[in-house]
C-alpha atoms as a printed R data frame, in Angstrom:
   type eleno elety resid chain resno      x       y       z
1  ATOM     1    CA   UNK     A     1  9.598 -11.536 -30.791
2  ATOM     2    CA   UNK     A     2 10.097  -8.439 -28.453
3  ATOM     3    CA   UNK     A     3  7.284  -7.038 -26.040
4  ATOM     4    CA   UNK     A     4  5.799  -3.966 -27.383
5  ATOM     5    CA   UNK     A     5  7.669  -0.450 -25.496
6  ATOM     6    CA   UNK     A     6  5.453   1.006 -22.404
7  ATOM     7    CA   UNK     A     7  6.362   4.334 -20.844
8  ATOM     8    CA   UNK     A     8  4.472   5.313 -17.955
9  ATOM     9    CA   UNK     A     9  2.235   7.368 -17.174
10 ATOM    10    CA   UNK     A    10  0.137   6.864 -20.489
11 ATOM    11    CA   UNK     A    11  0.167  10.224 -21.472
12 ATOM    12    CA   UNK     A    12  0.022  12.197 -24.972
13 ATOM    13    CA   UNK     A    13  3.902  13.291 -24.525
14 ATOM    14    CA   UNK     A    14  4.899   9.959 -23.511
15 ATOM    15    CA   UNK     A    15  2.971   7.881 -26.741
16 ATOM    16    CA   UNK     A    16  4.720  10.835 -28.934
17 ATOM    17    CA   UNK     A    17  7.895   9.995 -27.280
18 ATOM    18    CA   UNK     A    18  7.162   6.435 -27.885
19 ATOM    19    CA   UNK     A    19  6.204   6.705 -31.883
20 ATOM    20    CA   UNK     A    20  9.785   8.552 -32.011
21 ATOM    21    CA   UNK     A    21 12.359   6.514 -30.627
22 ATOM    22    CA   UNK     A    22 10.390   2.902 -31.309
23 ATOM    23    CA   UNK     A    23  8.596   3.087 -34.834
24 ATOM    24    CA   UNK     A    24  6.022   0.353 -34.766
25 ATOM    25    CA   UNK     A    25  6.721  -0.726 -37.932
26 ATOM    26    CA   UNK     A    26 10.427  -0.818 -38.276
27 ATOM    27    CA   UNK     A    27 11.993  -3.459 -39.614
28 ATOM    28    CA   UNK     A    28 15.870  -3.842 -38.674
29 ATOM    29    CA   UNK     A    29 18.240  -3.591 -41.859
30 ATOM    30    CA   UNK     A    30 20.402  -6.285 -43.068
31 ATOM    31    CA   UNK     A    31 23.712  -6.431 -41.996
32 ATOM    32    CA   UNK     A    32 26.799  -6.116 -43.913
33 ATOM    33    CA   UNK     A    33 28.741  -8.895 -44.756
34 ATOM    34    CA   UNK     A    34 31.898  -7.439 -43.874
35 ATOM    35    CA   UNK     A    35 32.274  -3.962 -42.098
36 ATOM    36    CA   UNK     A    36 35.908  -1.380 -42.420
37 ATOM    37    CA   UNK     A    37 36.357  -0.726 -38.356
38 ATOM    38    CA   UNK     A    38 38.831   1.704 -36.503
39 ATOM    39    CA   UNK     A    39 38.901   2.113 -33.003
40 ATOM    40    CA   UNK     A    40 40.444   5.001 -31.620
41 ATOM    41    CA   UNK     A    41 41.148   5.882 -27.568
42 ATOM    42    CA   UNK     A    42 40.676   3.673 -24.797
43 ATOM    43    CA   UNK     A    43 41.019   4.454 -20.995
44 ATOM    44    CA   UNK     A    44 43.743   3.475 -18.701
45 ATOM    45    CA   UNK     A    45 42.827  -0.405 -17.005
46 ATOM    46    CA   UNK     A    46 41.680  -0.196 -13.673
């Protein structure tokens, strides 16, 4: 199990912020079996 999100300082923007981008109650979907993948670009090795 993960620790629950904390954004500092506790305030109202930062709990609304919080609600957004980390439901409480999501629940991750299952996966594909198999998934149809392209990759396209790249950068030159270093």
């Amino acid at each position: 199990m993960t620790s629950p999100v904390m954004i500092l300082p506790d305030a109202p923007e930062n709990r609304e912020l919080e609600e957004n981008v980390h439901p409480p109650n999501w629940v991750n979907p299952e996966p594909a079996p198999c998934y149809n993948l392209v990759a396209i670009g790249g950068a030159q090795p270093v």
